[in-house]
PDB file of N, CA, C and O in Angstrom, chain B, residues numbered from 101:
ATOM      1  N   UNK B 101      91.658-172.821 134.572  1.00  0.00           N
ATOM      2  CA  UNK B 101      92.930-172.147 134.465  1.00  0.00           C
ATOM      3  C   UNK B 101      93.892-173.087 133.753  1.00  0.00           C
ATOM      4  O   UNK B 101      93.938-174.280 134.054  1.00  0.00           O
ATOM      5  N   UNK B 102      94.717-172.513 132.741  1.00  0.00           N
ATOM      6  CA  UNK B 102      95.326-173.362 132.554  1.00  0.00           C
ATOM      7  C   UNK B 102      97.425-173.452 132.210  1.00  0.00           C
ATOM      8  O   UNK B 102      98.250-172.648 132.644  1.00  0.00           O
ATOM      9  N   UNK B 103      97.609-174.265 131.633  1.00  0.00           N
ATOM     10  CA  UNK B 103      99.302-174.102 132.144  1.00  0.00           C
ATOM     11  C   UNK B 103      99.961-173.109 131.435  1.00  0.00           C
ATOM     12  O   UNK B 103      99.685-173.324 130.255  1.00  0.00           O
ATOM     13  N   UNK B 104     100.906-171.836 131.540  1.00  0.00           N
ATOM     14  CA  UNK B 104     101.216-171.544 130.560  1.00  0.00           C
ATOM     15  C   UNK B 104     103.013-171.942 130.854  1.00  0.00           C
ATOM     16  O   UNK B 104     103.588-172.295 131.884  1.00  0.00           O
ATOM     17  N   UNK B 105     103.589-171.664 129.267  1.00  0.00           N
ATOM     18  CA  UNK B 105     104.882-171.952 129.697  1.00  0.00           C
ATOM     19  C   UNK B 105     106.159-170.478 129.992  1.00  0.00           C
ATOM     20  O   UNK B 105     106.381-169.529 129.239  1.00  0.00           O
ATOM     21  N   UNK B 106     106.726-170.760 131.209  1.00  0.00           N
ATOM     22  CA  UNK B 106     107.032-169.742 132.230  1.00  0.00           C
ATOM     23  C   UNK B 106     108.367-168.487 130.895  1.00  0.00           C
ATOM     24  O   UNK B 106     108.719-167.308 130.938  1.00  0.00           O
ATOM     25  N   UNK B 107     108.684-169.791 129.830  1.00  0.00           N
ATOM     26  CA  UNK B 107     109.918-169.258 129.199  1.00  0.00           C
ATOM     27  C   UNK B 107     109.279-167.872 127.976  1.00  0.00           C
ATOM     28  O   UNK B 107     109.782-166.858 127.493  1.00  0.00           O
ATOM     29  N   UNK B 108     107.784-168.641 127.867  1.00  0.00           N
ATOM     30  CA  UNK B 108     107.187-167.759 126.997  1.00  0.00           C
ATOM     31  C   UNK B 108     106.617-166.447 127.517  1.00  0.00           C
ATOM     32  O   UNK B 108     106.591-165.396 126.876  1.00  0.00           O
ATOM     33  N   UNK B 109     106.104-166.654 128.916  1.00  0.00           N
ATOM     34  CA  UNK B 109     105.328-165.557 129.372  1.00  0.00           C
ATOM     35  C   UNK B 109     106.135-164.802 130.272  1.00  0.00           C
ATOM     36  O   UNK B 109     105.847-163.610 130.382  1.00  0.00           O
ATOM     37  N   UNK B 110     107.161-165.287 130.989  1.00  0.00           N
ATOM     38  CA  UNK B 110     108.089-164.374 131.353  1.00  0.00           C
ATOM     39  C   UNK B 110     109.321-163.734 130.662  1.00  0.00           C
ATOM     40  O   UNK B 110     110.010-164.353 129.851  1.00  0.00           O
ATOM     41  N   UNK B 111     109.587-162.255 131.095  1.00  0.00           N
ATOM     42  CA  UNK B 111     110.707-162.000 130.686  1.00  0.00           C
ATOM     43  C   UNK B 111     112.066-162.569 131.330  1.00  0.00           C
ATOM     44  O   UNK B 111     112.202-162.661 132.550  1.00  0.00           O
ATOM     45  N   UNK B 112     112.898-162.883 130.561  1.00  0.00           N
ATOM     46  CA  UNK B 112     114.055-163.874 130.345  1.00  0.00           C
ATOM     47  C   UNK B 112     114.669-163.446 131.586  1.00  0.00           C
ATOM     48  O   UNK B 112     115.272-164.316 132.214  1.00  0.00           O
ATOM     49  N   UNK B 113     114.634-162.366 132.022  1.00  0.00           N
ATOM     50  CA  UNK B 113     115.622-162.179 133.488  1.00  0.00           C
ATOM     51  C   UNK B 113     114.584-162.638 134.177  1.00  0.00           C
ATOM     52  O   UNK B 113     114.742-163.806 134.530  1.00  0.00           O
ATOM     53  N   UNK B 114     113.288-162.012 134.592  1.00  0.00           N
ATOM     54  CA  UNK B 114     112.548-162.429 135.678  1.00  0.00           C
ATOM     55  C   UNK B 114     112.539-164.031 135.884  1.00  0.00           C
ATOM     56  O   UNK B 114     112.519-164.501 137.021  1.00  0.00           O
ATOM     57  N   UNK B 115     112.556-164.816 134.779  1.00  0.00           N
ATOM     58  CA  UNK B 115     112.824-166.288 134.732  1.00  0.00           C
ATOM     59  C   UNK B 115     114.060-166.941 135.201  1.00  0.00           C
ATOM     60  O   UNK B 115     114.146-168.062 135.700  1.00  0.00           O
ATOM     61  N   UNK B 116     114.848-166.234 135.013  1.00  0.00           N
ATOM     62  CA  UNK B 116     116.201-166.647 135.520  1.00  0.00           C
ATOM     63  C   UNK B 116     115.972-166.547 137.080  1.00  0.00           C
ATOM     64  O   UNK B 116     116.323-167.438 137.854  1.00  0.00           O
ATOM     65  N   UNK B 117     115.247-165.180 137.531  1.00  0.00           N
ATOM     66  CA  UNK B 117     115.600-164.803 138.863  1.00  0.00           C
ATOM     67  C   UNK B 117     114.716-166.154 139.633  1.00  0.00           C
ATOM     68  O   UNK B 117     115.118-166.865 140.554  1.00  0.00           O
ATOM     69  N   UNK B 118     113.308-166.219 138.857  1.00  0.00           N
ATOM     70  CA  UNK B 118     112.777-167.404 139.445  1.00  0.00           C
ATOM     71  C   UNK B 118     112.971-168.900 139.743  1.00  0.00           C
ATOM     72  O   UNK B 118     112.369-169.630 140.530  1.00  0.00           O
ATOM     73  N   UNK B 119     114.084-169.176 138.808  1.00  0.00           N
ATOM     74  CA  UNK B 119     115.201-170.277 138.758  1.00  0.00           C
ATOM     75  C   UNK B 119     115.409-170.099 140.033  1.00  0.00           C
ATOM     76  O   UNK B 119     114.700-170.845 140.709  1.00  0.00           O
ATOM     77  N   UNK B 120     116.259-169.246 140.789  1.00  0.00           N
ATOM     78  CA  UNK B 120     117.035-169.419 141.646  1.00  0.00           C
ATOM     79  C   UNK B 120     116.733-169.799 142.725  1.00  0.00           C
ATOM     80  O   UNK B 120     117.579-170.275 143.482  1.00  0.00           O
ATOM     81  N   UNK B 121     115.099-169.646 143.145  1.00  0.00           N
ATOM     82  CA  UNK B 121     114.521-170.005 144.270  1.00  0.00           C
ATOM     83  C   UNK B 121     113.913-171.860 143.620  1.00  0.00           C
ATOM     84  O   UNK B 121     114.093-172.847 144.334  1.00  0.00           O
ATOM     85  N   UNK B 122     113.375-171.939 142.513  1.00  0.00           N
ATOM     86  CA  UNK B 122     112.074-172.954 142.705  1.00  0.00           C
ATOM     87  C   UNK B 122     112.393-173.629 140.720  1.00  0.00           C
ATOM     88  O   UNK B 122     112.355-172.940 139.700  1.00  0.00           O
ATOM     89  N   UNK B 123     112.607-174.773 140.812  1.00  0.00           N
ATOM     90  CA  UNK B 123     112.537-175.510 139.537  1.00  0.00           C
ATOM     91  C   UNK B 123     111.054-176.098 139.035  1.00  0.00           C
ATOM     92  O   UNK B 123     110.185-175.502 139.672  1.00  0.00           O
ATOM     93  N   UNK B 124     110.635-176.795 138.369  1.00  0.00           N
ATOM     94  CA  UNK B 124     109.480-177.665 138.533  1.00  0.00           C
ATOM     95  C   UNK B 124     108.682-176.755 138.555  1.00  0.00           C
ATOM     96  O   UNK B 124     108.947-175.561 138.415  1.00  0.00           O
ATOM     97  N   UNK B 125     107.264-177.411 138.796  1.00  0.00           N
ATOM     98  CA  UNK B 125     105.827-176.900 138.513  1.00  0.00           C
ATOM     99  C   UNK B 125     105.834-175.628 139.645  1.00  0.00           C
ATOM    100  O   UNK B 125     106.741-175.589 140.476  1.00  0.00           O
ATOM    101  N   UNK B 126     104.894-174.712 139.627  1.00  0.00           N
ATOM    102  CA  UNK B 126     104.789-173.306 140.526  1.00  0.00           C
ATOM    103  C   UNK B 126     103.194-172.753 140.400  1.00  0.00           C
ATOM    104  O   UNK B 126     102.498-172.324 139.479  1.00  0.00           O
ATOM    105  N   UNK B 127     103.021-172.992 141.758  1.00  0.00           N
ATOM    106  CA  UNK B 127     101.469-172.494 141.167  1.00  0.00           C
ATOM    107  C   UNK B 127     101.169-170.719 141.744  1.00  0.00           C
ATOM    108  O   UNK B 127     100.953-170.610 142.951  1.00  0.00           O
ATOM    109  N   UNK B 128     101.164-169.686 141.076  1.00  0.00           N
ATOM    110  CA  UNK B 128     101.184-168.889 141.363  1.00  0.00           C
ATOM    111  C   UNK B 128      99.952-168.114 141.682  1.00  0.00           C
ATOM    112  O   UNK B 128      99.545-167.478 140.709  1.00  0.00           O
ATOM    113  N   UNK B 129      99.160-167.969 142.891  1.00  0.00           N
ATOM    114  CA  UNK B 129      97.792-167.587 143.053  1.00  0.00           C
ATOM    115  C   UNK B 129      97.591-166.288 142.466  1.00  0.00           C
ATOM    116  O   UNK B 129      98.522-165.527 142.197  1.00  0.00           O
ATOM    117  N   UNK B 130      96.061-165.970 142.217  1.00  0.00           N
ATOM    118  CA  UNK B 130      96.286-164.511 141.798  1.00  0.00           C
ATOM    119  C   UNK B 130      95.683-163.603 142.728  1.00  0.00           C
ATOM    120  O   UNK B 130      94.875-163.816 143.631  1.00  0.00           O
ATOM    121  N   UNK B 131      96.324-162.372 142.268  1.00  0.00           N
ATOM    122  CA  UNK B 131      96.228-161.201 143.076  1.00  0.00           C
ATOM    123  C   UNK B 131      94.801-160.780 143.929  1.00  0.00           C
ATOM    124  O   UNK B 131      94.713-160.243 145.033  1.00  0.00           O
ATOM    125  N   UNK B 132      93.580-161.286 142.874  1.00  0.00           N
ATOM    126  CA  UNK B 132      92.486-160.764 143.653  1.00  0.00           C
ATOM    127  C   UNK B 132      92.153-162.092 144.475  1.00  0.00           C
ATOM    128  O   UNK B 132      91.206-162.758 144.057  1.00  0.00           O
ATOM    129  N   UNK B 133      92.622-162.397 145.243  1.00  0.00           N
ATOM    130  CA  UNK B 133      92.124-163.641 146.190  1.00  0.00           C
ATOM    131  C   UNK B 133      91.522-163.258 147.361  1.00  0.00           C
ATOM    132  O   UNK B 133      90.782-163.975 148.035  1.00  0.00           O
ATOM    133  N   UNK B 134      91.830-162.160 147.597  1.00  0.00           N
ATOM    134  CA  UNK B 134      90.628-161.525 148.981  1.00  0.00           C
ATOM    135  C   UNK B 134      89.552-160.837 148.444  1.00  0.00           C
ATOM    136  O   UNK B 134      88.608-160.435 149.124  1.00  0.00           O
ATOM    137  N   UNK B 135      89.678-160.663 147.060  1.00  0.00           N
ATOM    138  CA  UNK B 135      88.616-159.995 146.949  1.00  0.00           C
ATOM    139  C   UNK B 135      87.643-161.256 146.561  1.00  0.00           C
ATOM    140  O   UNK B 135      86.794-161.707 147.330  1.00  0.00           O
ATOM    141  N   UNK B 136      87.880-161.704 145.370  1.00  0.00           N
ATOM    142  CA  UNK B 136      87.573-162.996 145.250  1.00  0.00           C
ATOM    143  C   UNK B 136      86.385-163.706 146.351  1.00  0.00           C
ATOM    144  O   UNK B 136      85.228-164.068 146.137  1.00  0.00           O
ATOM    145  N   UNK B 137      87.311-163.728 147.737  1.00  0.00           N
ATOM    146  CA  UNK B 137      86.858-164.643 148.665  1.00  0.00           C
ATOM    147  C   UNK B 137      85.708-163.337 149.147  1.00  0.00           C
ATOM    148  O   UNK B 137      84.641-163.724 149.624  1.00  0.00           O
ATOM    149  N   UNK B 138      85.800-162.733 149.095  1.00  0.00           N
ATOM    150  CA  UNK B 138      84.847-161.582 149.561  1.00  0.00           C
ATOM    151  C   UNK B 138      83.250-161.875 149.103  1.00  0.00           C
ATOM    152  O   UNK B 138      82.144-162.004 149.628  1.00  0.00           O
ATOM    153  N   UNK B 139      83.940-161.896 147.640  1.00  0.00           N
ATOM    154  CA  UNK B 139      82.577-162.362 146.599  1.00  0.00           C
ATOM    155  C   UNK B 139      81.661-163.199 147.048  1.00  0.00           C
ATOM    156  O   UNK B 139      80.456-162.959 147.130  1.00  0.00           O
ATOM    157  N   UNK B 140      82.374-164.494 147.435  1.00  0.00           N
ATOM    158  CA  UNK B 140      82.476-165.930 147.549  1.00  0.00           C
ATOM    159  C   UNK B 140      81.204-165.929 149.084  1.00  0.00           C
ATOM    160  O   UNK B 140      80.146-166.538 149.242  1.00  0.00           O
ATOM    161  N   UNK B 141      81.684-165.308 149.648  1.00  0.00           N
ATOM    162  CA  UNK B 141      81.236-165.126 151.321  1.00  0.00           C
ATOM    163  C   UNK B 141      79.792-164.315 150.884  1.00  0.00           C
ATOM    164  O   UNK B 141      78.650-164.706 151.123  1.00  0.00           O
ATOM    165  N   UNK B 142      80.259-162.875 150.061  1.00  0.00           N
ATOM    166  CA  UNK B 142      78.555-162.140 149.810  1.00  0.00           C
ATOM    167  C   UNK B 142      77.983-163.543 148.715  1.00  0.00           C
ATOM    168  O   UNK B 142      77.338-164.069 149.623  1.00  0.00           O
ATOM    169  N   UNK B 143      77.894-163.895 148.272  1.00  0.00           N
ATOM    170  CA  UNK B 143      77.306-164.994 147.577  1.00  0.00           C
ATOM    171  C   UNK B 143      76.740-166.331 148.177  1.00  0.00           C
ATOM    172  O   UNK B 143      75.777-167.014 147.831  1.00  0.00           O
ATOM    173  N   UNK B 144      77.518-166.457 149.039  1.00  0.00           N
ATOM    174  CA  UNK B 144      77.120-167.572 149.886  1.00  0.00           C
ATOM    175  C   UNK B 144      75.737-167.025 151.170  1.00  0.00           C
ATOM    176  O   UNK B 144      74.623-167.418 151.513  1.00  0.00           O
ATOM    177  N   UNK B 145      76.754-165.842 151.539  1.00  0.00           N
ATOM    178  CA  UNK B 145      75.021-165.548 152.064  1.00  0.00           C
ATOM    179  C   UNK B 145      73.544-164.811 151.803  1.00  0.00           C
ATOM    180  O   UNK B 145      72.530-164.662 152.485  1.00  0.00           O
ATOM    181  N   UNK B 146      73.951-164.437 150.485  1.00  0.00           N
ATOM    182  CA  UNK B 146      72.669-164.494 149.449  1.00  0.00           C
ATOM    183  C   UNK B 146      71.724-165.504 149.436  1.00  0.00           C
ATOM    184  O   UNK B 146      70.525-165.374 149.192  1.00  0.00           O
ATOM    185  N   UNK B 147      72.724-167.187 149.894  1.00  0.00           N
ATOM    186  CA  UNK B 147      71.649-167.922 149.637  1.00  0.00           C
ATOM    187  C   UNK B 147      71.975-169.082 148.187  1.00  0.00           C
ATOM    188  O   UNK B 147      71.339-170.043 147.753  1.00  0.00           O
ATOM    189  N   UNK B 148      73.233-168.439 147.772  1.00  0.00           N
ATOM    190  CA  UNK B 148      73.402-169.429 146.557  1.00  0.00           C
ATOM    191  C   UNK B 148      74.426-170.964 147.345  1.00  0.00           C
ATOM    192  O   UNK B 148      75.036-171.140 148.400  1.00  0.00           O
ATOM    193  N   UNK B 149      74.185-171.638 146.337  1.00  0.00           N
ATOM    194  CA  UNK B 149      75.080-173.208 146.968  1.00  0.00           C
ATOM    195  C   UNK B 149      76.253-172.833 146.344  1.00  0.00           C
ATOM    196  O   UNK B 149      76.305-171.906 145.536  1.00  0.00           O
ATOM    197  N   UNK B 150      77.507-173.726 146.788  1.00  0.00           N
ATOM    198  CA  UNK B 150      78.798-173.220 146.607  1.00  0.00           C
ATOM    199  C   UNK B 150      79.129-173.780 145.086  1.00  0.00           C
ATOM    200  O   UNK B 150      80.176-173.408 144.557  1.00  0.00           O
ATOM    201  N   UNK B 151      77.981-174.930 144.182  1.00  0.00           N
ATOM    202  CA  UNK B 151      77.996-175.572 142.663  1.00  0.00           C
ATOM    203  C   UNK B 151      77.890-174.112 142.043  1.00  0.00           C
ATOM    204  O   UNK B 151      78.548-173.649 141.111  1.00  0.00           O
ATOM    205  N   UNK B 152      76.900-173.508 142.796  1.00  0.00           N
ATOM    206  CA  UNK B 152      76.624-171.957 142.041  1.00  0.00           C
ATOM    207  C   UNK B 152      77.553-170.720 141.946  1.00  0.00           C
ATOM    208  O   UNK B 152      77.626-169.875 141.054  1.00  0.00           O
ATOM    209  N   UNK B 153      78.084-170.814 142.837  1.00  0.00           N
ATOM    210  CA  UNK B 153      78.971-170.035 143.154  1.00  0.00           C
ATOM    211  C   UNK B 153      80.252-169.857 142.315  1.00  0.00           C
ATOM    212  O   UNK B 153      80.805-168.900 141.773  1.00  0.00           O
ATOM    213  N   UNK B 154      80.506-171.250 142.441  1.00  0.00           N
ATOM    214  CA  UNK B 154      81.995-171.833 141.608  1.00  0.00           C
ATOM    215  C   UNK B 154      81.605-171.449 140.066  1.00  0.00           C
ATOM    216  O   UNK B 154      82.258-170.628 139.422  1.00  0.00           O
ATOM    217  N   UNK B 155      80.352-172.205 139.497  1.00  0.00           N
ATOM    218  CA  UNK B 155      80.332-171.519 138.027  1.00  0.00           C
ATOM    219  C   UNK B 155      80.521-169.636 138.002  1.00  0.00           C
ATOM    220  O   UNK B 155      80.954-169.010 137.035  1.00  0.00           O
ATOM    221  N   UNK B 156      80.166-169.159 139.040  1.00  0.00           N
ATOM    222  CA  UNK B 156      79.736-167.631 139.011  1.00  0.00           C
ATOM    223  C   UNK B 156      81.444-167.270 139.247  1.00  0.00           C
ATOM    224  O   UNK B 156      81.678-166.122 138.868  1.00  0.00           O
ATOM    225  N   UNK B 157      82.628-167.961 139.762  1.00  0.00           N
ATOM    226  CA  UNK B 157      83.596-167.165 140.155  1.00  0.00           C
ATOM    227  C   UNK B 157      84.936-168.073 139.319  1.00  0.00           C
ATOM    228  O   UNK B 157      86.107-167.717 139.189  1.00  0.00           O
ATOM    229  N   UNK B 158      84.310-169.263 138.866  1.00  0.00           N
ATOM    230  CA  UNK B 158      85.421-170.110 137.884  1.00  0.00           C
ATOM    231  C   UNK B 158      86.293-171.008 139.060  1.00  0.00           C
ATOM    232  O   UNK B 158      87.512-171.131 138.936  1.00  0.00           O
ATOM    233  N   UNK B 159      85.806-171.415 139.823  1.00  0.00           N
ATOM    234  CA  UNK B 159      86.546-172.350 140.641  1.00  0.00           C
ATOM    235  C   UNK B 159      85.409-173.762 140.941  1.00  0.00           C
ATOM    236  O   UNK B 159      84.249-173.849 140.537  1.00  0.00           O
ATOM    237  N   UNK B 160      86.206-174.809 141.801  1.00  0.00           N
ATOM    238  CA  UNK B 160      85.696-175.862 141.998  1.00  0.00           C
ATOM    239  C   UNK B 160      84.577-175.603 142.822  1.00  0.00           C
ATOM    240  O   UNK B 160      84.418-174.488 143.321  1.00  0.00           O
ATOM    241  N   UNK B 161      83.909-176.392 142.979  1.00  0.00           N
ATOM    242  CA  UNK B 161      82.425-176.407 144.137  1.00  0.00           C
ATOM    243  C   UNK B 161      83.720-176.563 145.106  1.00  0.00           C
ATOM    244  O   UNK B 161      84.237-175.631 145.722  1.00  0.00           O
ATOM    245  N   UNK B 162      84.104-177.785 145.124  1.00  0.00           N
ATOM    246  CA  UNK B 162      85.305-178.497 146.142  1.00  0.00           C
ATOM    247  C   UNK B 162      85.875-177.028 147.096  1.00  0.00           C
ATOM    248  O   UNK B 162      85.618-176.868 148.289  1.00  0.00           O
ATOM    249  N   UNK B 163      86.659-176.094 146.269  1.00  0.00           N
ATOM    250  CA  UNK B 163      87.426-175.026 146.563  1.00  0.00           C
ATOM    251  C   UNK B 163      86.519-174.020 147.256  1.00  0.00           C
ATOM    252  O   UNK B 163      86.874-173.499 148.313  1.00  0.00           O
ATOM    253  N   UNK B 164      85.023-173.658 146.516  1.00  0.00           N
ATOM    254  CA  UNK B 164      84.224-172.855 147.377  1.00  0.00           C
ATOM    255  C   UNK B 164      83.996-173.095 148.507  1.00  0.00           C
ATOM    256  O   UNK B 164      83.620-172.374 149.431  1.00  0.00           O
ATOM    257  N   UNK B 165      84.247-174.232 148.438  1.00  0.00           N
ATOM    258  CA  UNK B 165      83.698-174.674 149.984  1.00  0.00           C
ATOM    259  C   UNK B 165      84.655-174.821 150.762  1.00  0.00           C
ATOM    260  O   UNK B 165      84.125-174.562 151.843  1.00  0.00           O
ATOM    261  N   UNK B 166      86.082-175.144 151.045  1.00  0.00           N
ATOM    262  CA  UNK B 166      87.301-174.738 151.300  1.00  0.00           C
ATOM    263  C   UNK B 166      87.270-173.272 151.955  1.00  0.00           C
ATOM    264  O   UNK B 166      87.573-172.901 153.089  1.00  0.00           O
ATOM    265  N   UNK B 167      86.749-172.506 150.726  1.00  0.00           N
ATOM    266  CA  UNK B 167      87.203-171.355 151.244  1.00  0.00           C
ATOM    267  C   UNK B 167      85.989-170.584 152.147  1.00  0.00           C
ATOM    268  O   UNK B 167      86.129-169.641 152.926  1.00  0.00           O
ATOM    269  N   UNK B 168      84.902-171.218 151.820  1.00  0.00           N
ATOM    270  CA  UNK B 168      83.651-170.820 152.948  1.00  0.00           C
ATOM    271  C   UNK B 168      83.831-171.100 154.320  1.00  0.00           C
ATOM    272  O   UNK B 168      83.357-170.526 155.301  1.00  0.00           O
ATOM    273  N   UNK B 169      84.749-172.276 154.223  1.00  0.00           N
ATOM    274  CA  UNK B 169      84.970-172.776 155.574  1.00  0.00           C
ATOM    275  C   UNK B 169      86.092-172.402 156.265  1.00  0.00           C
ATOM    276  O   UNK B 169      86.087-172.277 157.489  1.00  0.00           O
ATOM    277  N   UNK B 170      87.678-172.094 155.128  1.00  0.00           N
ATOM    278  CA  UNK B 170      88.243-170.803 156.355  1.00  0.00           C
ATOM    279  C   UNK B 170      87.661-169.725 156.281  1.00  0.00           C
ATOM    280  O   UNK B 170      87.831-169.215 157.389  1.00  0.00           O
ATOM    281  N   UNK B 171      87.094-169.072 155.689  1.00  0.00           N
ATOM    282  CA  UNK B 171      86.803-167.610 156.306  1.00  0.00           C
ATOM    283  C   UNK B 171      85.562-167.449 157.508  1.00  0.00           C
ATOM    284  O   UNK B 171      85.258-166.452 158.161  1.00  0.00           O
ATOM    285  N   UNK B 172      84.981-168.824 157.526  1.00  0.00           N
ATOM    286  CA  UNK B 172      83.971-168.859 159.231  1.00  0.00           C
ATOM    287  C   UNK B 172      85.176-168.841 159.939  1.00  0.00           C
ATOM    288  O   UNK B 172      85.517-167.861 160.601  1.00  0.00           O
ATOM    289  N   UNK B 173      85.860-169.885 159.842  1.00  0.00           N
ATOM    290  CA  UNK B 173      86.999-170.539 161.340  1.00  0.00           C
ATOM    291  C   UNK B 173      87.644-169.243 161.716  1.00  0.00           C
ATOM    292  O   UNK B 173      87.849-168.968 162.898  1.00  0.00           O
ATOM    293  N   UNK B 174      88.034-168.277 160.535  1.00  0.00           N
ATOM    294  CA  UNK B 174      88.625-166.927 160.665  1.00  0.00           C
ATOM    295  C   UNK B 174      87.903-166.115 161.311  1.00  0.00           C
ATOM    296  O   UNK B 174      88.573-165.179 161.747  1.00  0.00           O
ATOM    297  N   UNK B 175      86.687-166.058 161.594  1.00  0.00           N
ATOM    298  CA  UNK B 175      85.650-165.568 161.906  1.00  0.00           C
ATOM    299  C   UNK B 175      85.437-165.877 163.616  1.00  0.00           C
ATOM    300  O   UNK B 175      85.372-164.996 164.473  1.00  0.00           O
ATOM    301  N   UNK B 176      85.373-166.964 163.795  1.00  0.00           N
ATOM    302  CA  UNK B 176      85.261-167.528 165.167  1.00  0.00           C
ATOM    303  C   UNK B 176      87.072-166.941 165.829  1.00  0.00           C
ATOM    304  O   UNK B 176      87.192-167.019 167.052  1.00  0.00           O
ATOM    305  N   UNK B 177      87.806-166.630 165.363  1.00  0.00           N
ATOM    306  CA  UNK B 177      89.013-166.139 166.078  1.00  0.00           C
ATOM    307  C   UNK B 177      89.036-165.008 166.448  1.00  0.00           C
ATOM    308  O   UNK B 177      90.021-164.572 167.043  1.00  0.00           O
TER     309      UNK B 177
END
């Protein structure tokens, strides 16, 4: 993923409005993140390792595994 700049890709009011809360860097997650993690979980128990996974969904091994591990702990609640 990579940086884009907020003046180019947003429209000039929505940028302003975002001023008002937050200056500096903003990392804005995206929308399909449950589904995403959905993937992540049917994939993992297919049987694939989370190196595999990450090439298959564009994230870190590091992060697959992050997120394999809250959605058990979520699981045990």
């Amino acid at each position: 993923m990579a940086y884009k700049n907020a003046a180019i890709v947003l429209p000039p009011e929505l940028l302003m409005r975002v001023r008002e809360y937050h200056v500096g860097l903003l990392y804005i997650p995206p929308a399909e993140g449950k589904e995403r993690d959905k993937e992540i979980m049917k994939l993992s128990q297919q049987g694939l390792k989370p190196s595999q996974i990450a090439e298959i969904v564009y994230l870190s091994a590091r992060r697959v595994q992050q997120i394999l591990h809250e959605a058990r702990q979520a699981q045990k609640t």
